[in-house]
C-alpha positions as CSV (number, residue, x, y, z in Angstrom):
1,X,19.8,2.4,13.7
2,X,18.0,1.0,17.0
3,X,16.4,-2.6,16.4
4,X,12.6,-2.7,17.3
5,X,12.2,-5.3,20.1
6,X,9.9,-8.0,18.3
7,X,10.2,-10.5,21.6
8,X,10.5,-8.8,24.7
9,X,14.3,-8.0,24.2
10,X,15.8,-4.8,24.0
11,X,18.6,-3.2,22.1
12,X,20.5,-2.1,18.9
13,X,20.8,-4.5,15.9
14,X,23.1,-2.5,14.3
15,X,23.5,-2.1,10.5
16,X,25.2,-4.9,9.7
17,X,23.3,-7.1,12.5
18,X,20.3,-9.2,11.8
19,X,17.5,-7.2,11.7
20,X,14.9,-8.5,14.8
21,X,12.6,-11.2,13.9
22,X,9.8,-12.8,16.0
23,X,7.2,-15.3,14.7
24,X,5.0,-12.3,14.7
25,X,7.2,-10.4,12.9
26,X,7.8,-13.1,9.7
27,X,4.2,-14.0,9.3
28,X,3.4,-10.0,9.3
29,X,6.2,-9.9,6.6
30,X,5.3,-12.7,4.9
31,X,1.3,-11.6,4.9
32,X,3.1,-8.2,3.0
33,X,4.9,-10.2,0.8
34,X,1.5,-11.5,-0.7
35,X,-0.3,-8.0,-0.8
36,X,1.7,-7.4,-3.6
37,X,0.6,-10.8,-5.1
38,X,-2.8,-9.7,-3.9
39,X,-2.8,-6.5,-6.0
40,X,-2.0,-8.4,-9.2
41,X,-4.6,-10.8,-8.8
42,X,-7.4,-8.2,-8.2
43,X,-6.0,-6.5,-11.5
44,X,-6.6,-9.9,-13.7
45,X,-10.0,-10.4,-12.1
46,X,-10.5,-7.0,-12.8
47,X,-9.0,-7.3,-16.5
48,X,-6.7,-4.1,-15.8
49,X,-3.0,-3.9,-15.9
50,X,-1.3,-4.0,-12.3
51,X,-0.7,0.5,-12.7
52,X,-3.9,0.7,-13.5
53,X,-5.3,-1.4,-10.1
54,X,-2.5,0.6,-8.1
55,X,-3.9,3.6,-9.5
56,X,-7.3,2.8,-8.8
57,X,-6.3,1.6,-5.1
58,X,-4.4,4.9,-4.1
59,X,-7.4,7.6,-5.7
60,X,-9.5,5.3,-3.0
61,X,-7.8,4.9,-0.4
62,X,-6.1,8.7,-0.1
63,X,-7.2,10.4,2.4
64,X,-6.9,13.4,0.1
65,X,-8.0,14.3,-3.4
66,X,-5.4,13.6,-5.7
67,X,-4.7,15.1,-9.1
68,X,-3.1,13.4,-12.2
69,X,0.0,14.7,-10.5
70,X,-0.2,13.7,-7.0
71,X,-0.9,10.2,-8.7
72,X,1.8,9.7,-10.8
73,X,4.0,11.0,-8.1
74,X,2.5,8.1,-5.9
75,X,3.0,5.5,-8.6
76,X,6.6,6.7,-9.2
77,X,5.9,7.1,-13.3
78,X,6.3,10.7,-15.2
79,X,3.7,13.2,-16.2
80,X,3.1,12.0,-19.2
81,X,2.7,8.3,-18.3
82,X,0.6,10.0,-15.4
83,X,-1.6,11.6,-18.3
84,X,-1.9,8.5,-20.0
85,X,-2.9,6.5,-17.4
86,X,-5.2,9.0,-15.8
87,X,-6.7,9.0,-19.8
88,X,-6.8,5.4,-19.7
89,X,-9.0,4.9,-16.4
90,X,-11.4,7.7,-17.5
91,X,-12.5,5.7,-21.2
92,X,-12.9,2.6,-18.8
93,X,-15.2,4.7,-16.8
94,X,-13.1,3.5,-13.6
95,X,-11.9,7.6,-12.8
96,X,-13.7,10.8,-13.7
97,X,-12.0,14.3,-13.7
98,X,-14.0,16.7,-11.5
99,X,-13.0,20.0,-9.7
100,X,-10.6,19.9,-7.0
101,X,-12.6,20.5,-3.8
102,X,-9.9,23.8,-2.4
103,X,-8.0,24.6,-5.8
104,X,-10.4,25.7,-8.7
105,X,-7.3,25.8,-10.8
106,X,-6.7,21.8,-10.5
107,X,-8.5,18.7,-11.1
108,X,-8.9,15.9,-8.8
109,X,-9.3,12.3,-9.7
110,X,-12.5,10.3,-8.6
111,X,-13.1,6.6,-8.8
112,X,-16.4,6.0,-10.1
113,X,-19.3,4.8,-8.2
114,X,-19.3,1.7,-10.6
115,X,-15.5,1.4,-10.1
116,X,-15.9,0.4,-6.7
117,X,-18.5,-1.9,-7.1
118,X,-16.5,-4.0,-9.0
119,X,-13.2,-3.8,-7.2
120,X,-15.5,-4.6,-4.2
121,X,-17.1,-7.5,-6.0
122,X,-13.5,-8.9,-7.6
123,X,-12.5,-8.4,-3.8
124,X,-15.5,-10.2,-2.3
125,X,-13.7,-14.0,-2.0
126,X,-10.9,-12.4,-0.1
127,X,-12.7,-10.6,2.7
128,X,-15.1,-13.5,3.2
129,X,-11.5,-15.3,3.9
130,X,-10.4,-12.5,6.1
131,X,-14.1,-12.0,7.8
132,X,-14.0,-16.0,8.9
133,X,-10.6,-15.4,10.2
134,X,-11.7,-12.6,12.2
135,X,-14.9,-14.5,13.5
136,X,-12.4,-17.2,14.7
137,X,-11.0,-14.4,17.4
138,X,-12.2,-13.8,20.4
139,X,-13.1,-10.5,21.2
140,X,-9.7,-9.6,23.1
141,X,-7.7,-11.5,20.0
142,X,-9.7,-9.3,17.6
143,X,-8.8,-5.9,19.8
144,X,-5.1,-6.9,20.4
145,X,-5.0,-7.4,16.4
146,X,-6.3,-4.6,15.3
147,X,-4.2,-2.7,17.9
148,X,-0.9,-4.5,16.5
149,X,-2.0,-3.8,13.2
150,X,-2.4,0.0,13.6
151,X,0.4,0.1,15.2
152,X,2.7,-1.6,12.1
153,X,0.6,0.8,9.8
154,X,1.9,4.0,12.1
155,X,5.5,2.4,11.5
156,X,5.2,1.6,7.9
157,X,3.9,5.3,7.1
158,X,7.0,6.5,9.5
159,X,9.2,4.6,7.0
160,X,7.6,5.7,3.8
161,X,7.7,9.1,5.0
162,X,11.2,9.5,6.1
163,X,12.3,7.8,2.9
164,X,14.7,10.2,0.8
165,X,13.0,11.6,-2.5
166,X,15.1,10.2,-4.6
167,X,17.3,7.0,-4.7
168,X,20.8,7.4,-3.2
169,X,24.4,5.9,-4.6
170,X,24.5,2.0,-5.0
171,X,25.8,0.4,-1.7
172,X,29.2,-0.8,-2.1
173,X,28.7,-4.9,-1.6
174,X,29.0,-6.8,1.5
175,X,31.9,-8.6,3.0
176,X,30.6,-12.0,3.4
177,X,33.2,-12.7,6.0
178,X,32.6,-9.7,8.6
């Protein structure tokens, strides 16, 4: 595996190497680290269980329309617990079932106009937070962020997408002396 040069230098950190690091790089991983405390908050402010707000996040965010399937696939739970979510979100008025837009034969899932609203609202205090810390920028800061940030989004979707299906053997454990 090559290392990613995270301060100018270049070459492999091989497997057993530390993996490159950069004050850039543990404040991005540190700023990850709290998305997932991020997406557990918004689920209590929203009075939802933490599926439920991942659900909701994925059916808007995809850049395609997703079915019950294609969810549950996404959330790594089974068809039924895919059903029963999916049943779940459409009594609480957050999803609605409605024709997939290329397959007549398939549903797609689609979060509901009031949905948003309130995951925007429950959201609201955050990106106020985030808006004044963009404001702070200059306008060549801002660019160069957004830049870097694309760019770790293209990386993290390389990652996710070259991922194996399913989970391989447990690693044997670590010499602590090598």
């Amino acid at each position: 595996m090559e290392g990613v040069p995270s301060t100018g230098e270049t070459g492999p950190a091989g497997p057993t190497g530390p993996p490159p690091s950069s004050e850039a790089a543990r404040a991005l991983r540190e700023m990850l680290r709290v998305a997932g405390d991020t997406r557990a908050a918004l689920a209590r402010r929203l009075g939802i269980g933490a599926t439920d707000a991942a659900a909701i996040d994925h059916l808007i965010s995809s850049p395609e329309p997703l079915g019950p399937v294609e969810l549950g696939n996404r959330l790594g739970i089974r068809s039924a617990s895919a059903t029963t979510l999916v049943d779940r979100l459409v009594r609480a008025g957050h999803v609605a079932r409605a024709p997939h837009p290329y397959d007549r034969r398939r549903l797609s899932l689609q979060v509901t106009e009031h949905a948003v609203g309130e995951v925007l609202e429950a959201l609201r205090p955050m990106l106020v937070g985030v808006d004044r810390a963009v404001a702070r920028l200059t306008p060549e800061q801002a660019e160069a962020t957004a830049a870097f940030l694309r760019e770790v989004a293209d990386v993290m979707r390389d990652y996710v997408a070259t991922a194996p299906d399913e989970p391989g053997p447990p690693r044997p454990p670590r010499d602590v002396r090598d």
